[in-house]
C-alpha positions as CSV (number, residue, x, y, z in Angstrom):
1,X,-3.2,-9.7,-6.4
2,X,0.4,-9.1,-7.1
3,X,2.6,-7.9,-4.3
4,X,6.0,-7.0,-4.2
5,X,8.2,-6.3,-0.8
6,X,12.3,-5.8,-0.5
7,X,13.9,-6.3,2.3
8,X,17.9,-6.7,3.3
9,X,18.5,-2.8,3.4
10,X,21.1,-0.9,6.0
11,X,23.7,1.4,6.7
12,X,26.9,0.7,5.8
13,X,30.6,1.6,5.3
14,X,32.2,1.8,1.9
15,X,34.0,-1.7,0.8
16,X,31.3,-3.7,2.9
17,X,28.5,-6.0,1.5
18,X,24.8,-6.6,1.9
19,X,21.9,-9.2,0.2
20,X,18.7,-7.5,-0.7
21,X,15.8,-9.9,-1.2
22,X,12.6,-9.0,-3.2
23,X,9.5,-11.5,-2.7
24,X,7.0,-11.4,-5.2
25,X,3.1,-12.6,-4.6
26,X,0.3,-13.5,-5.9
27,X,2.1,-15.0,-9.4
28,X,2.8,-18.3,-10.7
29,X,6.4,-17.9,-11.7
30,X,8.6,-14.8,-11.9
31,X,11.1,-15.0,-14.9
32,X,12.1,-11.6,-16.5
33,X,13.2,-9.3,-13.5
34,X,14.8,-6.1,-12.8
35,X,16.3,-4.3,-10.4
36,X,15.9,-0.4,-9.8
37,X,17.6,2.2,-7.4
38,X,16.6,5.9,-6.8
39,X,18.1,8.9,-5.0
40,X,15.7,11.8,-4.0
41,X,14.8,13.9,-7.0
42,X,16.4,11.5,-9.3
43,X,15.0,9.0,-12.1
44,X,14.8,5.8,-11.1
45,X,17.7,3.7,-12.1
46,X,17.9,0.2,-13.7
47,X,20.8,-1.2,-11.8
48,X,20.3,-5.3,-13.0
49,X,17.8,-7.1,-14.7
50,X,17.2,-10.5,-15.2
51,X,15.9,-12.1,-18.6
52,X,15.3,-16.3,-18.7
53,X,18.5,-16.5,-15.9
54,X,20.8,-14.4,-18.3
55,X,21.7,-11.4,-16.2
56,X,22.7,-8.0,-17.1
57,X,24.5,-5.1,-15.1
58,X,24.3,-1.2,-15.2
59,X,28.2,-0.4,-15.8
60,X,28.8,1.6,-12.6
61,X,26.8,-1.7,-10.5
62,X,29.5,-4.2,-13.3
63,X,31.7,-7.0,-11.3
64,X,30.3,-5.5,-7.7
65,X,26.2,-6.5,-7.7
66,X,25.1,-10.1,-8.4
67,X,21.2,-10.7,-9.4
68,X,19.3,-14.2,-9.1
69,X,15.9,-15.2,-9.2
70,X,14.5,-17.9,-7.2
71,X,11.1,-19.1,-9.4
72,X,10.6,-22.0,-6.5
73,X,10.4,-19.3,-3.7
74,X,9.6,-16.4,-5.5
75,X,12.2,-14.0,-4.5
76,X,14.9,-12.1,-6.4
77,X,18.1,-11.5,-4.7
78,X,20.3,-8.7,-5.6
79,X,24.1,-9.4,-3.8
80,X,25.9,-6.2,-3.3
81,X,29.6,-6.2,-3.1
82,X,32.4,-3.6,-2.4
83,X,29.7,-0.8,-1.9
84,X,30.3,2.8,-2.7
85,X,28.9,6.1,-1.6
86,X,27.6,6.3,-5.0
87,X,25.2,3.1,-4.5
88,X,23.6,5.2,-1.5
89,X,19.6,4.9,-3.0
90,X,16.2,3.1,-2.4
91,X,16.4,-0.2,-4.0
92,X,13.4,-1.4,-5.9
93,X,12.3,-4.7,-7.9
94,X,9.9,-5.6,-10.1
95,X,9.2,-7.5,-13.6
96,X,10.3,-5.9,-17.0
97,X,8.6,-3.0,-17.7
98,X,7.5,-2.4,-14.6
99,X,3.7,-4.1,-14.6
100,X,3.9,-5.7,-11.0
101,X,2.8,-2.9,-8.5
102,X,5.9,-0.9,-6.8
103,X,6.7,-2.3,-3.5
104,X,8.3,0.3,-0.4
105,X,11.6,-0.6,-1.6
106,X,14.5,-1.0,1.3
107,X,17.1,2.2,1.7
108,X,20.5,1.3,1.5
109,X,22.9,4.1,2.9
110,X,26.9,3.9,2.5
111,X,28.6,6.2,4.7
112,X,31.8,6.0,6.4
């Protein structure tokens, strides 16, 4: 059974950095992956995805959010640089199109 958990969520002040990790379950390899964030009432994004190690970026995420997947631990890591208010959302993975089954997600508030 396919699970999915991110972790590496927190508060923090405009400029400043964090690491969120998604590990994936209960498959043999991961390869296409994406990236998601959602504010209350709001679609859910697609902030960075992932295809065979070529990565692609949202433009307001462009230059600040670096993705990489990790086949030999299963994890997808999603490096978040000079955050803004704006990037103030629950931060979601899963595999293209969205077949793996959501995980919690891990909040990620800027404030100052």
């Amino acid at each position: 059974q396919v699970q999915v958990a991110e972790s590496g969520g927190g508060l923090v002040q405009p400029g400043e950095s964090l690491r969120l990790v998604c590990r994936v379950s209960g498959v043999v390899k991961i390869n296409n992956m994406d990236w998601y964030r959602q504010t209350p009432g709001a679609q859910r994004e697609l902030v960075a995805r992932s295809i065979n190690g070529r990565t692609s970026y949202a433009e307001s995420v462009k230059g600040r959010f670096f993705m990489s997947v990790d086949n030999a631990r299963k994890t997808v890591d999603l490096q978040m640089n000079d955050l803004k208010f704006e990037d103030t959302a629950d931060y979601y993975c899963n595999t293209l199109g969205g077949f793996y089954p959501w995980g919690k997600g891990t909040q990620v508030t800027v404030i100052s």
